[in-house]
Structures are given as structure tokens and as C-alpha cells.
C-alpha distance (Angstrom), angle and dihedral (degrees) to the residues before:
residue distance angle dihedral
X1 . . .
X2 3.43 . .
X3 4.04 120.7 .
X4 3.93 105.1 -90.5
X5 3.42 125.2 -146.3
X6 3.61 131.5 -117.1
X7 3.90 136.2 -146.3
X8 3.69 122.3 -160.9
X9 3.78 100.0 -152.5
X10 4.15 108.7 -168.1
X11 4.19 127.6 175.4
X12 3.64 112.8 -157.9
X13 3.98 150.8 -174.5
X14 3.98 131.5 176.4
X15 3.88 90.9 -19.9
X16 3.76 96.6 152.4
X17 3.98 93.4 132.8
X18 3.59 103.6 48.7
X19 4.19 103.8 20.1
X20 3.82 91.2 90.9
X21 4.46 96.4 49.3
X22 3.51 84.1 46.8
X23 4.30 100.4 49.3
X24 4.27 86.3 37.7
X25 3.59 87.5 54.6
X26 3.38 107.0 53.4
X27 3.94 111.7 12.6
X28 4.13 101.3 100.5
X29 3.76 84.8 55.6
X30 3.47 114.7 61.6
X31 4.18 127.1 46.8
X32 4.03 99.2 -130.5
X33 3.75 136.2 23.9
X34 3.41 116.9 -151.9
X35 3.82 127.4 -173.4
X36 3.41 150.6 -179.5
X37 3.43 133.5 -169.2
X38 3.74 119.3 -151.7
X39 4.62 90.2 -155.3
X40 4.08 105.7 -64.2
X41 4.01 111.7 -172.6
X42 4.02 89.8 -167.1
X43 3.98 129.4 73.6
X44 3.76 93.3 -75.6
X45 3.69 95.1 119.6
X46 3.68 91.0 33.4
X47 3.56 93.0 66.7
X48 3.97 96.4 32.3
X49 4.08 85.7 60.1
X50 4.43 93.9 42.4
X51 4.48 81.3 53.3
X52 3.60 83.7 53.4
X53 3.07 97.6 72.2
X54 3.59 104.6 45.3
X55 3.83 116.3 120.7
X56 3.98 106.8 -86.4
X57 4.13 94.4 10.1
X58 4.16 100.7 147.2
X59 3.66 124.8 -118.9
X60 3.46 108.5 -55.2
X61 3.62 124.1 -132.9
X62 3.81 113.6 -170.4
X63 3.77 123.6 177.8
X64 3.66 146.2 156.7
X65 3.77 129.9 -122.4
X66 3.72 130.6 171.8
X67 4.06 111.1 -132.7
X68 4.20 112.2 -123.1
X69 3.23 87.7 -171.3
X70 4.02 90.3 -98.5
X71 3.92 107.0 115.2
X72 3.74 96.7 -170.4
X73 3.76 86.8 51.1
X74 4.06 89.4 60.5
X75 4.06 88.0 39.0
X76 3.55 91.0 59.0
X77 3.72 99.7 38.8
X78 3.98 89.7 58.3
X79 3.81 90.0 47.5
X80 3.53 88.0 52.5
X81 4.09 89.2 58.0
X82 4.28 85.9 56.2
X83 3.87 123.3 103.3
X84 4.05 96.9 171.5
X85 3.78 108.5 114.9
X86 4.01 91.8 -119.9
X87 3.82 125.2 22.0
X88 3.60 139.0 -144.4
X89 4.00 128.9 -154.3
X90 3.17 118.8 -146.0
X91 4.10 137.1 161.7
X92 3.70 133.6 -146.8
X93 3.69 99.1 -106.0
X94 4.00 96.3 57.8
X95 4.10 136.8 81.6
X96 3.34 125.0 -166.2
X97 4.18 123.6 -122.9
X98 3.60 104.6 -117.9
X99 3.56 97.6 -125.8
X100 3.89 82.2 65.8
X101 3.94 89.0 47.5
X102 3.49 91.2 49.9
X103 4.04 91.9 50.6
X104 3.60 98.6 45.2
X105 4.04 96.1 105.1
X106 3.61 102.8 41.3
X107 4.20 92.1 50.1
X108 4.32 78.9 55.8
X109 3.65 87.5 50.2
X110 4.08 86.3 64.6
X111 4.01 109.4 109.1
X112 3.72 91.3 -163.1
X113 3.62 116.7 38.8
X114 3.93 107.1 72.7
X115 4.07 97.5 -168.9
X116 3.62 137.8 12.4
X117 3.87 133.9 -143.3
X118 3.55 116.2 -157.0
X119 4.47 130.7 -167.1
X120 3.76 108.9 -89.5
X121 3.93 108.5 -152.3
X122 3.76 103.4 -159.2
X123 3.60 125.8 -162.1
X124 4.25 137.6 170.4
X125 3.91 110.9 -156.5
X126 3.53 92.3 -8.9
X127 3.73 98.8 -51.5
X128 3.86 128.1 111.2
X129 4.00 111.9 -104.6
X130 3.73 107.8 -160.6
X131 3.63 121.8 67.9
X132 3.63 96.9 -131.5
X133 3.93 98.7 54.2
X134 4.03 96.1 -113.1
X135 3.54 155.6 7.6
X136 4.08 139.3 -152.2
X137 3.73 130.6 -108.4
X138 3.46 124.6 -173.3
X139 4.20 103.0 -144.3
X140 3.77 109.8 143.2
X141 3.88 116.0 68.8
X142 3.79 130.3 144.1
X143 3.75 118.1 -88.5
X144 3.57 100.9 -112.4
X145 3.23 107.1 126.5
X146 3.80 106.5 -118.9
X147 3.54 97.1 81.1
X148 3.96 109.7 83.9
X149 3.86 142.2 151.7
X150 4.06 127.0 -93.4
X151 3.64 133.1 -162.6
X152 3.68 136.9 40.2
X153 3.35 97.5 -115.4
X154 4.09 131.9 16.5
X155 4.18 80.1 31.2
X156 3.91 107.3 -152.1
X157 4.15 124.7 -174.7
X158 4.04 118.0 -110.8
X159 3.82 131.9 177.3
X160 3.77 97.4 59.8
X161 3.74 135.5 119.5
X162 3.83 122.8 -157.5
X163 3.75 113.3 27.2
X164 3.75 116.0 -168.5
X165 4.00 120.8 -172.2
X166 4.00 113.2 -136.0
X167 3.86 117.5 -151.2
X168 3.84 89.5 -142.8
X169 3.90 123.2 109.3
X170 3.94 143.6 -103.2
X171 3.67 110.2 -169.3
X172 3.67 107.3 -140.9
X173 4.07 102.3 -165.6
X174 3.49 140.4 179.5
X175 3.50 161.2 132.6
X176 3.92 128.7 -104.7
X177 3.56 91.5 -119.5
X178 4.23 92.8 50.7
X179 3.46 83.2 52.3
X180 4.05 105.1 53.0
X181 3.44 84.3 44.3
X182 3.88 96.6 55.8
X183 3.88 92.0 48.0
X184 3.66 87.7 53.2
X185 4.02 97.4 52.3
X186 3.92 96.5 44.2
X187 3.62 96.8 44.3
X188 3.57 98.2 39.0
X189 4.24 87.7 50.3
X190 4.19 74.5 51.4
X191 3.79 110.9 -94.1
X192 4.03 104.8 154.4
X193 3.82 103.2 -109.4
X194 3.43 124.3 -132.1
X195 3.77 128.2 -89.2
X196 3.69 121.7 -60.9
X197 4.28 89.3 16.6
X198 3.60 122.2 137.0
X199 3.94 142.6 161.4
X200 3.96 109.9 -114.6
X201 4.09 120.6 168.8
X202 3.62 84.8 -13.0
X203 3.77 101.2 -51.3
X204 4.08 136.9 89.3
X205 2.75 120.8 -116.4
X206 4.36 145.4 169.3
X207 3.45 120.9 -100.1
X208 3.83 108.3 176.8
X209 4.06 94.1 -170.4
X210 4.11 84.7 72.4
X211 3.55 112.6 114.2
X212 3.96 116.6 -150.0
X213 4.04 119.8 -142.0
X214 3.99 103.1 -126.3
X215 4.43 107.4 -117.1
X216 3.77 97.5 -175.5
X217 3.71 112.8 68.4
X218 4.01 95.3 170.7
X219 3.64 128.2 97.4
X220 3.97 113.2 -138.7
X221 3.55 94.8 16.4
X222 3.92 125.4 95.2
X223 3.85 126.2 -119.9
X224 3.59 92.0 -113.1
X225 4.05 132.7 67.1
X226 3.71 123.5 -54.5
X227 3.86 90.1 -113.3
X228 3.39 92.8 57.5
X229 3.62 111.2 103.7
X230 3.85 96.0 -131.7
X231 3.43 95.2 78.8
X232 3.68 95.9 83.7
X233 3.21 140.2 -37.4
X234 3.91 96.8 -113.7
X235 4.00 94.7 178.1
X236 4.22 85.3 48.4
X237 3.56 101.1 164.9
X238 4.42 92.5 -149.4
X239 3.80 90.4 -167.7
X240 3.52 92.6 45.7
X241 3.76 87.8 50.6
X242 3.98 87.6 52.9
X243 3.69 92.8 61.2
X244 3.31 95.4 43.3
X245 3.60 96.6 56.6
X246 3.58 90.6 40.6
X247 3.67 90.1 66.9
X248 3.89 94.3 41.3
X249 4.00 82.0 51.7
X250 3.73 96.0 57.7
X251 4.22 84.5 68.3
X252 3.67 88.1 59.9
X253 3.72 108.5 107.3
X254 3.74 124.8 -142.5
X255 4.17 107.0 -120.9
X256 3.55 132.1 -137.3
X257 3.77 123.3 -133.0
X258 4.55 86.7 -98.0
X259 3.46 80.9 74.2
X260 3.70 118.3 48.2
X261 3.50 93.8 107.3
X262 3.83 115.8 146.2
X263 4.19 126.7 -128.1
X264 3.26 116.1 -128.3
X265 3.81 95.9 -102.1
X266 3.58 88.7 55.2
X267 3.68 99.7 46.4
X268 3.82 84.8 54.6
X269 3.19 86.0 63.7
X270 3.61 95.9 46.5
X271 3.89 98.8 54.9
X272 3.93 87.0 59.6
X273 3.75 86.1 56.1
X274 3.35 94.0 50.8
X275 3.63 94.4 44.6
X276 3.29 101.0 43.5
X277 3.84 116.4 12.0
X278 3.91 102.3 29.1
X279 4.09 102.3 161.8
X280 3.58 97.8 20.6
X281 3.43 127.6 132.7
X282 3.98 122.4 -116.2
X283 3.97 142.5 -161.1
X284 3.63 111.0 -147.8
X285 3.93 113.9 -150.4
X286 3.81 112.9 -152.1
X287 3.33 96.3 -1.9
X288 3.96 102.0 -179.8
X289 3.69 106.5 -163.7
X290 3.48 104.2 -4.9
X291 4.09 101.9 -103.8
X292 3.65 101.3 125.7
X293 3.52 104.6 55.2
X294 3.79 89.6 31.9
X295 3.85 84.9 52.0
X296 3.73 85.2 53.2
X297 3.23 104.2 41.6
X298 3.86 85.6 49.5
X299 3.74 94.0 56.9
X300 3.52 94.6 47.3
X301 4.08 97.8 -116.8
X302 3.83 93.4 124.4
X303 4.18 123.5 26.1
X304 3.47 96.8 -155.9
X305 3.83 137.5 24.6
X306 3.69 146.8 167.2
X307 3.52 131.1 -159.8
X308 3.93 135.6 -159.1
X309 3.76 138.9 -176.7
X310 3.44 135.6 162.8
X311 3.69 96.7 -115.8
X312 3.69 120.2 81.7
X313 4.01 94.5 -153.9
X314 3.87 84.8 50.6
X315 4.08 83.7 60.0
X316 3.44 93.4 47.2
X317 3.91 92.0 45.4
X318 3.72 78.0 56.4
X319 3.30 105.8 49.3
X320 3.89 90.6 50.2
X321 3.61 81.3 50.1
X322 3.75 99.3 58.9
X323 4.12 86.5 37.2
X324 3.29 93.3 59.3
X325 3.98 102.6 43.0
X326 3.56 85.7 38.6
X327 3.51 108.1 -126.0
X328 3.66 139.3 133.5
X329 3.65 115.6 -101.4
X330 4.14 136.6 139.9
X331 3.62 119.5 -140.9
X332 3.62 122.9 -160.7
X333 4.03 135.6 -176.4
X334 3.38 104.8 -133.6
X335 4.27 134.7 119.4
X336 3.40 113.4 -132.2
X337 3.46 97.7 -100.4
X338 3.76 89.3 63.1
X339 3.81 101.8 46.5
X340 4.13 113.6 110.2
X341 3.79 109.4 -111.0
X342 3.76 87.4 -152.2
X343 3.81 94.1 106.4
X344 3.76 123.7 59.4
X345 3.73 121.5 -136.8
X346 3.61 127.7 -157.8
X347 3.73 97.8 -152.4
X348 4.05 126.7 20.6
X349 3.66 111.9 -162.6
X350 3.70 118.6 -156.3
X351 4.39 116.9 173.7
X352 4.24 108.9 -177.9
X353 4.26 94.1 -17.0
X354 3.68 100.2 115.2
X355 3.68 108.5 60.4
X356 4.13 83.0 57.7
X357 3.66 104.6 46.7
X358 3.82 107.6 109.7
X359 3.67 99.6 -157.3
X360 4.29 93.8 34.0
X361 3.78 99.0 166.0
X362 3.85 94.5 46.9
X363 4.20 83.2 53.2
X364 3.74 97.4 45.3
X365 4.33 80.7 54.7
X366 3.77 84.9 52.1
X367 4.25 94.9 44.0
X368 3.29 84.2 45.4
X369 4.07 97.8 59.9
X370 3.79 89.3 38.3
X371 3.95 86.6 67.9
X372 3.71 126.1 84.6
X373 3.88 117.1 -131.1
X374 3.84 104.4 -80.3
X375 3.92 88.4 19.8
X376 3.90 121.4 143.5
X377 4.08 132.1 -126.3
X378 3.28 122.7 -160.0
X379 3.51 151.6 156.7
X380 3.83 133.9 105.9
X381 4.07 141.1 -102.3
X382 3.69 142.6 -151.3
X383 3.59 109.9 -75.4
X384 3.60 104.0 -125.2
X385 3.43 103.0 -102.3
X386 3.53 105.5 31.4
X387 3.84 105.9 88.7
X388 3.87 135.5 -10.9
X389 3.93 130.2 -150.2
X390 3.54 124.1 165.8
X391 3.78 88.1 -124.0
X392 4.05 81.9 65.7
X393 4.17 106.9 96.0
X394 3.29 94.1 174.2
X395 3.62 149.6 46.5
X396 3.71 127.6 -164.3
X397 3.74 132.1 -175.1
X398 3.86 120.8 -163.5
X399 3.85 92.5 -82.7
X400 3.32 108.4 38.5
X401 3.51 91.9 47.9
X402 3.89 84.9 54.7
X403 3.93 86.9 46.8
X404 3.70 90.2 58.8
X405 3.73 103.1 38.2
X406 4.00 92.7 53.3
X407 3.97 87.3 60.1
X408 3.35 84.5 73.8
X409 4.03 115.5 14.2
X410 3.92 137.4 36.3
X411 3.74 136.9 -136.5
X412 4.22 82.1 40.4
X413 3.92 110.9 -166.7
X414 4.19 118.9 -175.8
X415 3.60 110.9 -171.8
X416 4.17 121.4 -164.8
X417 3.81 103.7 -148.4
X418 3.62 122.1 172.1
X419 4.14 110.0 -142.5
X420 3.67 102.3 -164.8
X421 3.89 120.6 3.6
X422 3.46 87.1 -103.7
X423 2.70 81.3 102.3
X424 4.27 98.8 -105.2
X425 3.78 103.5 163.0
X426 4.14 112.4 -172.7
X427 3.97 119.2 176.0
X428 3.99 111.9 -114.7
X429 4.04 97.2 -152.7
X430 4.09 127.3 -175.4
X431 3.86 128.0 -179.0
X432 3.39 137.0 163.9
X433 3.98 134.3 -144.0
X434 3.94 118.9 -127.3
């Protein structure tokens, strides 16, 4: 196949500290540049026009755009502006890994896959922001002018076909200060600010008492439209989702007994045991690298557990796990559909499963029959709006997660906790079966 071309398509505003990393990084990989600036007042498109002229900078495609406050509107006008047979978004605070660099052409050489999401690392003064280490973007898709973003805010890509998730990088770096300033411009221009945001003597800031009033009332189905691509997944590829978290699993380190230390969500979780189920036995569901139900174990809330995933280097991160905490534990491969309902469990145990189980209703019916009478499930979700991956098929706010849950369980309990301040808000749920 013949070497495809590539534009880097980039919307911008008063980037004048990170416009340079960004252009340095990435120039001598990609065919065209193409740019457009939203009205910076700083040396933003100074310094984009000085890297123009460095020795081997691409065609340069510079243009302005006034901001309506619609950021897929501005995505899709600079894509418009691109002539390279696949193109690549990318904004002024990221880098690129080399590895991904290096990989860029032979990903456009694919004939099948028509975009690419790749894990986004991101991290304020040099420290990683989201509680779970990383996220997905999808920002390389062919230039054929049916894919295109949707929504105002939170933009997501629609009109393609075969997504494919890429375990390379996007560095997504910056300082505090870059950040409070960003947060200012977009929701001062009228971007909806996150949970918990308001404007006090002039500035935003986070007030964690807030309460939010739950606007999506429908289990399985996202918060936003029903063409946006976040809903589901509805081509889901379940095998290729296997593979792809088997090689995510194989970064999953084995831990040592130093660092058994719960997260809030899971000591939640943990104080109902105690309370209530001290000396059970439980079945953990997805159970990564084995700390929570060694952690258990360890503490003496449950005498006997069993763990399964659908990753065999998760297993064998728990094993080592187990080994070296020395406790008792089996680990099994197995999806839920698959697991034996021979055994009864008193507690099932599920931390950041639900939102990626294809078929969730048929799985609650199987949780359900894994449970004793009387016996708890637990675990906790994504708040809606607090991240987005495309291996997330579903969304749940506090009620319809309740919604769902009581089809199945009683005594249902959805909890809103926010992990970090970021704010990171997951959904602590418990349920029992009668």
C-alpha cells in the first residue's frame, strides 16, 4: 500500500507555554499542519509562525476562527481545512510517546480500522490526574468525510465504522496554573463546568458540598444523544475486547502486603462486610490484580474467596498477589457468563465491571444466582460524567443506576463519592438478593 498521508489538525487559544513542546514533538511526523486559532492575545501565533520555518516543518495551514462556544463546531471546521488522507487531533498541551510517533504510518496503512483511540496519560505539575492512571481518545481516523465531531461540550467522534484501541501514549501535560486558566476561558465563553464548579469573587472554584440533580434516568443508555457513539458500542467486537485488555493487564503489577491499602470506594465496601458479612465467603468479578479480596482476606472480613477476570496476566498478577501476601485465594479466567453457578457466594464483589459488560442484564441474572439468599453485591461505577473510554458501554447516574440494580436486588444503596477533588466521582452501589 502506498505511503498515506497524514494531517495534524490542532484548535487553539493563548497557548504560548506549551504551543512550541507540542509542534517540536510531532512536526517531522505528519505531512500537513493545520491550525486554527480560536482569538489568542499572547505569542501563540508568534511562535507557531518562527516553527514554521524550521527546516522540514510541513505545510502550514494557519487560520482564524471565532469560538461560539460549540467545540465540535471548531473541531470540524479545522478538519474541514485538511487534505492528508487520514488525520490526527491533537492539542497544545500534549506530546506524543515515540513509540506512537514511530507507528503513526503503518496504523494508516490498516484497510479496516477507520479510526484509532489511543491511552491518554494525564498529569497537572507532573502528577497523574485521574484516579485510574488513563483514559482513551479516539484521534486518528481517515479523512473521508463522514466521520465528524458531536456535542458542545465533552465533543466525541461519530460516523465511523471499525474502531480499534492502540496501547500507545498521548502525554497530556501541564501545569496548575495552565489549567485554572483553561477552566476559566471555556466556561466563561459558556462551556458547562464540571460538577461542584462555581464563580465566586470572580473566580471558579470547587465546592464538594454541591449536590448535582441526576439528567439521565435510563439504564444502558448514555447521558448524551443517541447518535453519539458513547452510548454503546453496538458493533463491540467481545473477543477483540479480550485481547485488548489482556495486553492492558500485563501492566498490572503484582502488590506486596505494604500496599494493600483500600480506596475509599472499596473500603465502603469493606465496612458493610464487616458489619454485616464478617466471615463470609466472596466472588470477586474483575478482580485486576488481586488486592481487594487479598485485602479482605487479609483482614479477616471474608474466609474464603475466589476471583475471576477475563485476562490471564490479570490471574497471574493475582496469583503473585496472593503468593506474596500469603493468603489463600483461587483465581480463575472466566467472564461472568462462563462461571459455574454451582457454588453459592455470600458476597460478589464487582469495582468498575459494569459499565463494560456487553450483555449487562444477562450478567446481573448470572450475579444474581451466584448470591446466596440474603447475600450482598457490591462494587462501584463511573459516575456518568466523570471519565469516558470507548471500552465504557454504559453510563449510569445515581438513579438510573438504582433503577437498574432494583430489577434484580433489594435494599439498593448508590453512593456519589468524589476520589480525588478533581473532581473523580465513582458510584459506591450495594444490593442484596431475596
Amino acid at each position: 500500500m502506498e505511503k498515506q498521508t497524514i494531517s495534524l489538525c490542532m484548535i487553539i487559544q493563548d497557548e504560548e507555554e506549551c504551543i512550541g513542546r507540542a509542534l517540536e514533538n510531532v512536526y517531522r511526523y505528519v505531512d500537513e499542519i493545520v491550525i486554527v486559532d480560536s482569538g489568542s492575545m499572547d505569542n501563540t501565533l508568534t511562535i507557531v509562525n518562527e516553527y514554521s520555518k524550521k527546516e522540514g516543518f510541513p505545510p502550514l495551514k494557519l487560520d482564524s476562527h471565532p469560538f461560539e462556544g460549540d467545540f465540535s463546531m471548531q473541531r470540524n471546521y479545522c478538519i474541514s481545512l485538511a487534505t492528508g488522507d487520514w488525520i490526527f487531533i491533537f492539542d497544545a498541551d500534549e506530546t506524543l510517546d515515540q513509540d506512537l510517533l514511530n507507528n503513526l504510518q503503518r496504523l494508516c496503512q490498516n484497510e479496516f480500522h477507520d479510526l484509532y483511540a489511543f491511552e491518554r496519560r494525564t498529569r497537572i505539575d507532573g502528577h497523574l490526574a485521574n484516579l485510574c492512571n488513563f483514559d482513551f481518545h479516539a484521534r486518528l481516523f481517515k479523512n473521508n468525510g463522514k466521520i465528524k465531531y458531536v456535542g458542545k461540550t465533552h465533543e466525541s467522534l461519530t460516523g465511523y465504522e471499525h474502531l480499534q484501541l492502540v496501547n500507545a501514549t498521548i502525554n497530556h501535560d501541564k501545569k496548575a496554573e495552565w489549567q485554572q486558566k483553561d477552566n476559566e476561558r471555556v466556561w466563561d465563553m459558556g462551556q458547562q463546568p464540571p460538577p461542584g464548579w462555581r464563580k465566586v469573587d470572580g473566580r471558579w472554584q470547587y465546592f464538594r458540598e454541591i449536590l448535582e440533580t441526576p439528567t439521565y434516568h435510563s439504564p444502558d443508555k448514555s447521558a448524551w444523544s443517541e447518535d453519539d457513539p458513547r452510548v454503546a458500542l453496538h458493533s463491540f467486537d467481545e473477543e477483540g475486547f479480550r485481547q485488548w485488555y489482556n495486553q492492558f493487564a500485563f501492566q498490572l503489577p503484582a502488590i506486596t502486603e505494604e500496599y494493600l491499602g483500600l480506596s475509599p470506594k472499596e473500603q465502603m465496601v469493606a465496612d458493610v462486610i464487616a458489619t454485616e458479612y464478617k466471615g463470609s465467603n466472596a466472588l470477586d468479578i474483575g478482580c485486576g490484580n488481586g488486592k481487594v479480596l487479598v485485602s479482605l482476606l487479609k483482614q479477616g472480613l471474608i474466609v474464603d474467596g475466589c476471583g475471576i477476570d477475563v485476562s490471564d496476566a490479570a490471574v497471574r498478577a493475582c496469583r503473585e498477589t496472593a503468593s506474596k501476601c500469603e493468603v489463600n485465594a483461587i483465581f480463575k479466567v472466566s467472564s461472568v457468563e462462563s462461571w459455574p453457578i454451582d457454588r453459592k457466594y455470600d458476597v460478589v464483589i464487582a469495582f468498575d465491571i459494569l459499565e463494560h459488560l456487553f450483555s449487562l442484564r444477562e450478567d446481573l441474572h448470572h450475579i444474581k444466582a451466584f448470591l446466596r439468599v440474603g447475600g450482598l453485591f457490591c462494587g462501584s461505577v463511573p459516575w456518568m460524567r466523570t471519565c469516558d473510554a470507548p471500552t465504557h458501554l454504559h453510563y449510569f447516574s445515581e438513579e438510573s443506576l438504582a433503577n437498574l440494580l432494583r430489577e434484580y436486588f433489594s435494599d439498593v444503596k448508590v453512593t456519589k463519592i468524589d476520589l480525588t477533588g478533581g473532581p473523580e466521582y465513582h458510584l459506591v452501589f450495594t444490593g442484596r438478593k431475596t
